[in-house]
C-alpha positions in Angstrom: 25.0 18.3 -30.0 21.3 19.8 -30.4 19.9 21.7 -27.1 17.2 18.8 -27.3 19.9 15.9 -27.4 22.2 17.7 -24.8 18.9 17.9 -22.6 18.3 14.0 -23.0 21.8 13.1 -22.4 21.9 15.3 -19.2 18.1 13.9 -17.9 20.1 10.1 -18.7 23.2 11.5 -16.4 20.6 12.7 -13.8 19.0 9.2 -13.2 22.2 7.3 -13.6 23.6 9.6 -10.8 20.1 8.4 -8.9 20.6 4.9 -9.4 24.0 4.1 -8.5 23.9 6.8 -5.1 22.9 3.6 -3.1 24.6 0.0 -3.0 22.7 -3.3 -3.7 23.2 -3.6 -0.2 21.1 -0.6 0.5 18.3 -1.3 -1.8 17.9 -4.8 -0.3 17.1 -3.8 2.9 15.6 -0.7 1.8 12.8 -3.5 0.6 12.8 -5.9 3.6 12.2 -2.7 5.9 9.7 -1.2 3.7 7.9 -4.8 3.8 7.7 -5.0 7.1 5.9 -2.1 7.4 3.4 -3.5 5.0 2.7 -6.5 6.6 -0.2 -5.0 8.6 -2.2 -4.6 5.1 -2.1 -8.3 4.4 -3.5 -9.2 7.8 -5.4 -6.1 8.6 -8.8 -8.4 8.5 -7.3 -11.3 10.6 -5.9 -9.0 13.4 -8.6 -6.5 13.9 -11.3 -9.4 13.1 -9.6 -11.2 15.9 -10.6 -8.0 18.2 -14.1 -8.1 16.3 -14.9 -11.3 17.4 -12.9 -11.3 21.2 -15.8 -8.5 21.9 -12.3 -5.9 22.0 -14.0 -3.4 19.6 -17.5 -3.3 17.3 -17.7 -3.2 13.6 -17.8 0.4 13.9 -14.5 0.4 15.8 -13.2 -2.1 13.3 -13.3 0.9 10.7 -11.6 3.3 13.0 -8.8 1.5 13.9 -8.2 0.6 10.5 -8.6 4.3 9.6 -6.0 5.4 12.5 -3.5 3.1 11.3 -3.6 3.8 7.8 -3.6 7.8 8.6 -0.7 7.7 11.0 1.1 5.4 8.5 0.7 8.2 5.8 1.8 10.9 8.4 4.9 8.7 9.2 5.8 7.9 5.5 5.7 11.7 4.7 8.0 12.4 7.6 10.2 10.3 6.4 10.3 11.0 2.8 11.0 14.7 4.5 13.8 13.4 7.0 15.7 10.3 6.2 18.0 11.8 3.7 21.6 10.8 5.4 22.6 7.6 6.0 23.2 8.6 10.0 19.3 9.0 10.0 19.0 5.4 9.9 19.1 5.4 13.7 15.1 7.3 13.2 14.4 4.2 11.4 16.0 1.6 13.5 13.5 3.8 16.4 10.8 3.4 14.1 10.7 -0.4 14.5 11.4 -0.7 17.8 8.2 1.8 18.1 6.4 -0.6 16.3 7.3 -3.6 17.9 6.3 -1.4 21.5 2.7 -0.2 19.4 1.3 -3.8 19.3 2.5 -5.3 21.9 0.7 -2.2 23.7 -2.5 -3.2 21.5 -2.5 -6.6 23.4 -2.5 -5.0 26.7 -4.9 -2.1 25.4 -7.8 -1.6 28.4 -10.5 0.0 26.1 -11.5 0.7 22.5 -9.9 4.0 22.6 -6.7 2.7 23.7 -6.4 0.5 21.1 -7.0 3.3 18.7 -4.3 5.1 20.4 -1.8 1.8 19.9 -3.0 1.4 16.5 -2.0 4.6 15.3 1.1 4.9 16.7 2.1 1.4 15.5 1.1 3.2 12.1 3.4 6.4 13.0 6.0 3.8 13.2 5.5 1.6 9.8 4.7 4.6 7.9 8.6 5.6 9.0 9.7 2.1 7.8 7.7 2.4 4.7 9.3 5.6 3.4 12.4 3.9 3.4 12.0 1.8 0.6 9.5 4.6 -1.1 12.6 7.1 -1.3 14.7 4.2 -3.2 11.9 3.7 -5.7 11.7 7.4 -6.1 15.2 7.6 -7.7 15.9 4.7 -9.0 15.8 5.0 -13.1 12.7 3.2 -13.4 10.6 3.6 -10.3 7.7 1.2 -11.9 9.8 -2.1 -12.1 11.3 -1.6 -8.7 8.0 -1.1 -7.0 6.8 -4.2 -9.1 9.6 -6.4 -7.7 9.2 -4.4 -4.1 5.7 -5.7 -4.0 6.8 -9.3 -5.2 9.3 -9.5 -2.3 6.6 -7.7 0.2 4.0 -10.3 -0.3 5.6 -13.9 1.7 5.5 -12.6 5.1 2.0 -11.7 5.3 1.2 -14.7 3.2 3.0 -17.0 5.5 0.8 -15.4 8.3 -2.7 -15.6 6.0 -2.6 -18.7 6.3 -0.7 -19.4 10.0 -2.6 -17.0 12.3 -5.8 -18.1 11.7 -5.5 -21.9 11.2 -2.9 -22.5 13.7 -1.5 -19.8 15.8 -4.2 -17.9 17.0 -6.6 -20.8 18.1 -3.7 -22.1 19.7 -2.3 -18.9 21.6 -5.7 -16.5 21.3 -6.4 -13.5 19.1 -3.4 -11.4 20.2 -0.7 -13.8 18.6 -1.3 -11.2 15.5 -0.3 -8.6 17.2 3.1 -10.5 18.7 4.3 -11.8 15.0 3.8 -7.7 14.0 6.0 -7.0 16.8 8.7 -9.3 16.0 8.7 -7.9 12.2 9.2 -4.2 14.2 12.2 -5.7 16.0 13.7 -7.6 12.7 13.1 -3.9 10.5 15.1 -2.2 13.6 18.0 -4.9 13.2 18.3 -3.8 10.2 18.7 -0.7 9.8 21.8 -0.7 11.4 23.4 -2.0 8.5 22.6 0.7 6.2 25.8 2.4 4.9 24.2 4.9 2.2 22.1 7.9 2.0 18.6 7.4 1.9 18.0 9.9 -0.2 19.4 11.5 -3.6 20.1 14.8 -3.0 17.9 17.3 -4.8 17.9 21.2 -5.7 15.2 23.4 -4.4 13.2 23.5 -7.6 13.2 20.2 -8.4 11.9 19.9 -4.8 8.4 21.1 -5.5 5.4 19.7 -7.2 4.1 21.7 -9.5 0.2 21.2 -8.8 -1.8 21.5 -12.4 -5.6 20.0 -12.7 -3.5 16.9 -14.3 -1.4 16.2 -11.3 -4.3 16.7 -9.0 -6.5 14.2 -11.3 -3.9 11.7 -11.2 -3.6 11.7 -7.3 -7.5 11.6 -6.7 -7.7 8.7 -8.8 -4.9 6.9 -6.4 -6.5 8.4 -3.7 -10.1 6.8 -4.4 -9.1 3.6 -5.9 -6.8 3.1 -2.5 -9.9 4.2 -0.4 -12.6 1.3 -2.3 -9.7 -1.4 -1.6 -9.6 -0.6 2.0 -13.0 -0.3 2.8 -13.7 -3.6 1.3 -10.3 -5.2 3.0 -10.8 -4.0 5.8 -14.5 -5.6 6.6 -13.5 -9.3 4.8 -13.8 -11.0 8.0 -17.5 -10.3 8.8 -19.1 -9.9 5.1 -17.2 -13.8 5.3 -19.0 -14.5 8.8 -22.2 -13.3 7.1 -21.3 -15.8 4.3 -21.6 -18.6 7.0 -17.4 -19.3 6.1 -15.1 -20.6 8.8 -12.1 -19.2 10.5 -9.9 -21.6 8.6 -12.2 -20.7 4.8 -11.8 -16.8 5.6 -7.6 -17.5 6.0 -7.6 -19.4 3.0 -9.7 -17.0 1.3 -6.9 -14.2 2.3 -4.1 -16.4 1.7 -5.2 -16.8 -1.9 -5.5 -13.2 -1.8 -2.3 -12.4 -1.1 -0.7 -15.0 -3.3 -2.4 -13.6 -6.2 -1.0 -10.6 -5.0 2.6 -11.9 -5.1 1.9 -13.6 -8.6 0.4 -10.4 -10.2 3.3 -8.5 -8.9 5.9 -10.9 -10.3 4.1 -10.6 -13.7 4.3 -6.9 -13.7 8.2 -6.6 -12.9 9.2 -9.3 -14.9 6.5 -9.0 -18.3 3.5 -6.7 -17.5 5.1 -3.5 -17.1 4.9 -3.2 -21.5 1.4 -3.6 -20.5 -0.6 0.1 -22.0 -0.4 2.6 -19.0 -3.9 4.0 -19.4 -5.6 1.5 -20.5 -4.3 -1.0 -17.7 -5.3 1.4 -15.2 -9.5 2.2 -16.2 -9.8 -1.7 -16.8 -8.5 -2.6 -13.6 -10.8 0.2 -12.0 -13.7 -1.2 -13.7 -12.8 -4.5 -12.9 -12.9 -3.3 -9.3 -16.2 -1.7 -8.9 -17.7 -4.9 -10.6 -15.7 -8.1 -8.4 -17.0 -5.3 -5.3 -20.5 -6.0 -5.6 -19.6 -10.0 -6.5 -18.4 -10.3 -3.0 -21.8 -9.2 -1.4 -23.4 -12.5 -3.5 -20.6 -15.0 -3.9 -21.2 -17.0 -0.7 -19.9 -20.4 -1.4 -15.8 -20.9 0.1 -14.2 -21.3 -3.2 -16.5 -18.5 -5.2 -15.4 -15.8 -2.0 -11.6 -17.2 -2.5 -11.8 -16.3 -5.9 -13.4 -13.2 -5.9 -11.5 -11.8 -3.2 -8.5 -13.2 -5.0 -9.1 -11.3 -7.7 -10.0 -8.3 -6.0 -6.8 -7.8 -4.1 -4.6 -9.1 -7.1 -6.3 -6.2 -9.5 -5.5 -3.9 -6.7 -2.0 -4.7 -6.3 -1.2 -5.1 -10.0 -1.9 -1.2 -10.9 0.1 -0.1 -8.1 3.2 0.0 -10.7 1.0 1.7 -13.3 -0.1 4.5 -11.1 3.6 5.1 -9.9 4.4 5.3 -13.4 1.7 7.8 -13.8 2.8 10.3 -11.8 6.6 10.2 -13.1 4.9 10.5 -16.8 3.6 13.8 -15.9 6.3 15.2 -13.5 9.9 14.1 -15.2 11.3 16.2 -12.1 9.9 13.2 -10.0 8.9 15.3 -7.1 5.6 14.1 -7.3 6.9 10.1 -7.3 7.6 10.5 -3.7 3.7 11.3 -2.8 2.6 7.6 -4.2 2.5 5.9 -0.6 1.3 8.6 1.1 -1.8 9.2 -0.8 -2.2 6.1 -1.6 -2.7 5.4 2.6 -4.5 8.5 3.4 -6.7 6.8 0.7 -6.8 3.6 3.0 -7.5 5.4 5.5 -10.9 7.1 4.7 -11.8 3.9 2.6 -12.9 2.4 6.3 -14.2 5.3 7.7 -16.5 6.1 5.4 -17.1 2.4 5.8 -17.6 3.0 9.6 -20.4 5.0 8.8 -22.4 2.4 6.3 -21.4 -0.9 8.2 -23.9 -0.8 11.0 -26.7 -1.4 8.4 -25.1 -4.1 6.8 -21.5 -5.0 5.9 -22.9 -5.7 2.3 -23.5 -1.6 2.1 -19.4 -1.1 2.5 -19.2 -3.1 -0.9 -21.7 -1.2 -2.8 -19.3 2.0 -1.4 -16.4 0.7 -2.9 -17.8 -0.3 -6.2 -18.8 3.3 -6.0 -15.4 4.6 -5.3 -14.0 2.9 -8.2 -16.6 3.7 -10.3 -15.6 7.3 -9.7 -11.4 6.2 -9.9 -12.3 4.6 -13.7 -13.8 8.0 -14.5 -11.2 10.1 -13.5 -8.6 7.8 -15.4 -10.5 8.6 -17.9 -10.1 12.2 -17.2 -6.2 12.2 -17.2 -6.1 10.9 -20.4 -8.3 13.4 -22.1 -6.8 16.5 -20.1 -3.3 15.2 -20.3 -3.5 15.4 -24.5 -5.4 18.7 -24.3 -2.5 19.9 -22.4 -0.2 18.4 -24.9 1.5 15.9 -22.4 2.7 12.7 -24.0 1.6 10.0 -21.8 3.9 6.9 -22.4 2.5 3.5 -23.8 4.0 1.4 -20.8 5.5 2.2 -17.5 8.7 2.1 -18.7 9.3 5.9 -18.6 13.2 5.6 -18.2 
């Protein structure tokens, strides 16, 4: 057998070893714990709009909080990538969502601004934990792009289920904090399970294989996840008062979200199941595009069904290159030490997204659109830029994300 065959066969061995090192079991509730630390993303504008409007916090405040959150969450998710290796550490993550469930239900109770910052980002200490979970499965798995296509199908009925609830049913019926009691449940439910993990959490790796190996590609390909994350959030997180401004309704901003996160679910279904053939690249500076354009529609689409759509099709685009950029980063690091990072820069991104909307929202909530169209204006350049630098460097990009 040639070196280059022997090589192939022994890279084939590797991930086979990585895919079968944890039971169906263990993958299935890697994904129902990893959603439930997601859930706060789908109803981010719902719960802290709820705050918004009870006079908790200002729009200012809106952006921290959402900041906090999404920066703790990151700091949690690397933790965990870093300590839930052995399946006795599921007890961490069974602590994890019992931290959660205590993190909102302390937002409820929250006496000040500050101290619902302080809630906020430990509930995101917490769900960062749960999040890793699932982001260490998709790491190792053979083909990390079609199981963080079909985690993102699964992820997307809870916070759908509560689009559409919380604002039309629950919360004018028990008050803005009903939110934060559903995301405390979810904690509780994610701690349940956890018990029943049997497996390791993690594939065990050498040293070497252990470290990125930073180049001006690798550092391209995160800034692009970094910036496109940070224009989503900064528009998601001030949907419920560009939608006030709009003149919409409590019930025509949930549906608005609701359709958002079922074209979420749909676009995420397409991607495991068809689009993942889809061209890498190419997918990935359209989408951006697409982004920096429907940004700026949402400052002028006012009608109910015109916002629905175009906040549809914001969050959908957003979601849908999610399994591209994953896909990215094993294309240019086989080793797959640079997989792991996905989550966790993809929320620090989420987290500056809203605070350096913080800073533009007291003017107008229609200048934190203009800042993402900006901020994906700049991802759909640097895209660009990996392309050009990865075939001066003389790395074979793949077609598709199907890099196994």
């Amino acid at each position: 057998m040639s070196a280059t065959g022997y090589r192939k066969r022994e890279h084939v061995m590797s991930q086979a070893g990585a895919a079968h090192f944890q039971s169906s079991r263990t993958i299935a509730l890697s994904l129902l714990i990893g959603t439930g630390g997601l859930t706060i993303f789908g109803i981010m504008p719902i719960v802290l709009g709820g705050l918004l409007n009870a006079g908790r916090i200002d729009a200012a405040q809106l952006g921290w909080a959402a900041t906090a959150e999404t920066l703790t969450m990151a700091l949690g998710l690397l933790i965990g990538a870093r300590m839930l290796t052995r399946a006795v550490t599921r007890w961490l993550v069974v602590l994890a969502g019992a931290v959660m469930a205590i993190a909102n239900l302390w937002t409820i109770a929250a006496a000040g601004p500050w101290t619902i910052l302080a809630s906020r980002g430990a509930a995101g200490l917490a769900e960062g934990m749960l999040i890793s979970v699932t982001a260490l499965s998709i790491a190792f798995c053979p083909v990390p792009a079609r199981l963080s296509g079909l985690f993102l199908t699964v992820s997307v009925p809870p916070p759908l289920l509560l689009a559409y609830t919380l604002p039309s049913y629950i919360m004018p019926r028990f008050g803005s904090s009903a939110g934060f009691v559903a995301l405390a449940i979810i904690g509780l439910v994610c701690a349940a399970a956890a018990t029943f993990i049997c497996d390791d959490l993690a594939h065990k790796l050498d040293e070497g294989r252990r470290r990125v190996r930073w180049t001006l590609l690798t550092c391209l390909a995160l800034g692009g996840i970094l910036l496109s994350s940070a224009g989503f959030a900064a528009a998601w997180a001030y949907v419920d008062p560009l939608a006030v401004g709009h003149g919409l309704s409590p019930g025509q901003i949930g549906t608005a979200v609701t359709a958002t996160i079922a074209g979420q679910f749909l676009i995420s279904l397409f991607v495991a199941s068809y689009g993942w053939r889809m061209p890498m690249m190419i997918t990935l500076l359209v989408m951006s595009a697409l982004q920096a354009a429907l940004a700026l529609a949402l400052i002028w689409t006012g009608s109910p069904l015109g916002f629905a759509v175009a906040l549809a099709s914001f969050g959908l685009l957003w979601q849908g290159a999610v399994p591209f950029a994953t896909a990215l980063l094993v294309a240019i690091d086989e080793s797959r030490a640079l997989a792991p990072m996905f989550f966790p820069i993809q929320l620090i991104g989420m987290a500056i997204g809203p605070f350096l909307a913080s800073f533009v929202a007291g003017s107008s909530v229609a200048s934190v659109l203009v800042l993402a169209a900006v901020l994906y204006g700049i991802t759909a350049a640097i895209f660009l830029l990996v392309g050009q630098v990865a075939a001066r460097d003389g790395v074979i990009l793949p077609r598709s994300v199907d890099v196994s």
